[in-house]
Structures are given as C-alpha cells and as structure tokens.
C-alpha positions as CSV (number, residue, x, y, z in Angstrom):
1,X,-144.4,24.5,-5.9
2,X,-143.0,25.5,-9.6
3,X,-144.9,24.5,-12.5
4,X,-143.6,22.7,-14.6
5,X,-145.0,23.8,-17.4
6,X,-143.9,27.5,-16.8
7,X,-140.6,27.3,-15.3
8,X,-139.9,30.6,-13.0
9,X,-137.5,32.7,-15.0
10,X,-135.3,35.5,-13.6
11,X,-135.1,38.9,-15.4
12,X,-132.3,40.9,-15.0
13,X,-132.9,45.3,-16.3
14,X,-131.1,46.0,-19.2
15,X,-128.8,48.7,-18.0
16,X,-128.1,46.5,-14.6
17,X,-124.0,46.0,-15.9
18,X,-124.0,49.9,-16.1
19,X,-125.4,49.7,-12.4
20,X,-122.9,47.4,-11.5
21,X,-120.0,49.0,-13.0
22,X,-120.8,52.0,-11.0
23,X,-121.1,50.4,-8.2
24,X,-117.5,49.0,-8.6
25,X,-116.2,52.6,-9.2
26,X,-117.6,53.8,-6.3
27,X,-116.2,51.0,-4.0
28,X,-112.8,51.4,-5.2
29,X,-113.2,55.0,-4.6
30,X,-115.5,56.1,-1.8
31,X,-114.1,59.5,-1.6
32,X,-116.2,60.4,-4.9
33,X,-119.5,60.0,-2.8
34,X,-117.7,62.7,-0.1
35,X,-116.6,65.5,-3.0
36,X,-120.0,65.3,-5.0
37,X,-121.6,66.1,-1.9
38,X,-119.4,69.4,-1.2
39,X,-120.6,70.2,-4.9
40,X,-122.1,72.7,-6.4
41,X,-125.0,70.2,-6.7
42,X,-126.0,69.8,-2.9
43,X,-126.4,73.5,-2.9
44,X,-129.5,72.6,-5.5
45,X,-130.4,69.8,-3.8
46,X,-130.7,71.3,-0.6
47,X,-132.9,74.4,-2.1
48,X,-135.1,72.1,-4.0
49,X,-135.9,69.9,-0.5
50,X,-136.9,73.5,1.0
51,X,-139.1,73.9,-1.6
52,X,-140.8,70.6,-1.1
53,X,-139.6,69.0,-4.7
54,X,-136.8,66.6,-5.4
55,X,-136.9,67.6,-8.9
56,X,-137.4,70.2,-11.7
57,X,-141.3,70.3,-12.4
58,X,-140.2,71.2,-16.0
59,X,-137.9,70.4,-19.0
60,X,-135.4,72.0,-20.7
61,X,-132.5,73.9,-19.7
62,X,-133.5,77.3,-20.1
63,X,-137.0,76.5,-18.2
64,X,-135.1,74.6,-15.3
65,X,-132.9,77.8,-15.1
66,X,-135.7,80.1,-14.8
67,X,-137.5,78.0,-12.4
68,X,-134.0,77.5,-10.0
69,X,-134.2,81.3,-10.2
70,X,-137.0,81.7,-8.8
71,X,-136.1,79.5,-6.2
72,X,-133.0,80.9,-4.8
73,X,-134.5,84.1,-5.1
74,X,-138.0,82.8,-2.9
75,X,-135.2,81.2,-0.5
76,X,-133.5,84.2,0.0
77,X,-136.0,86.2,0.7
78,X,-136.9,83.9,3.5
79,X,-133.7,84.0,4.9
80,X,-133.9,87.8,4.3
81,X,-136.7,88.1,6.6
C-alpha cells in the first residue's frame, strides 16, 4: 500500500541523459563496441585481469605508467619462462 502522506517518488542519476545518449551512439553504431576492443586498450585490460586487478591501484599518470611497467614487464617474464 503507498502512503499517502509520503507518496513514492522516482529518482532518476544526474548524468542518466549522458548514459542514454551513449547508449544511442552505440546502437546506431555497433561496430564501435568491435574496434575499441581490437585497441590498444584490451591489451591493458587483458594484462591488468592477469594480474588480478581491473584497475590502477594508484593515481596519476606518471604513477599508473610506472605501475603498467611493471606489469608488462612481470607478464613477460612469465611468458619468458
């Protein structure tokens, strides 16, 4: 039963029309999905799964560098061996 002294109210994210929008631009074009994941950025991806994180432990550019250096170096080593 609603109250009717509190009516139920729906909320709705703030950034939910940027969600949408991209949404749209992916259903109009589904061949973006198919050439991000020939990327660069599934290499990174990939290495950071092996590694048992989904993303950088640190911030900063030159930190996050450093750190995905010492992962692709740690990941081929193992591949290395």
């Amino acid at each position: 039963m609603q109250s009717k002294i509190e009516p139920r109210k729906m909320r709705q994210w703030i950034h939910e029309a940027k969600i949408d929008a991209m949404q749209a631009k992916l259903d109009n074009a589904p061949e973006t999905t198919v050439l991000r994941k020939q990327s660069v950025e599934h290499s990174f991806d990939a290495i950071n799964m092996w590694m048992g994180t989904t993303h950088s432990l640190i911030k900063r550019k030159q930190n996050v560098a450093t750190e995905m250096s010492l992962y692709v170096l740690a990941y081929n080593l193992k591949r290395m061996m």
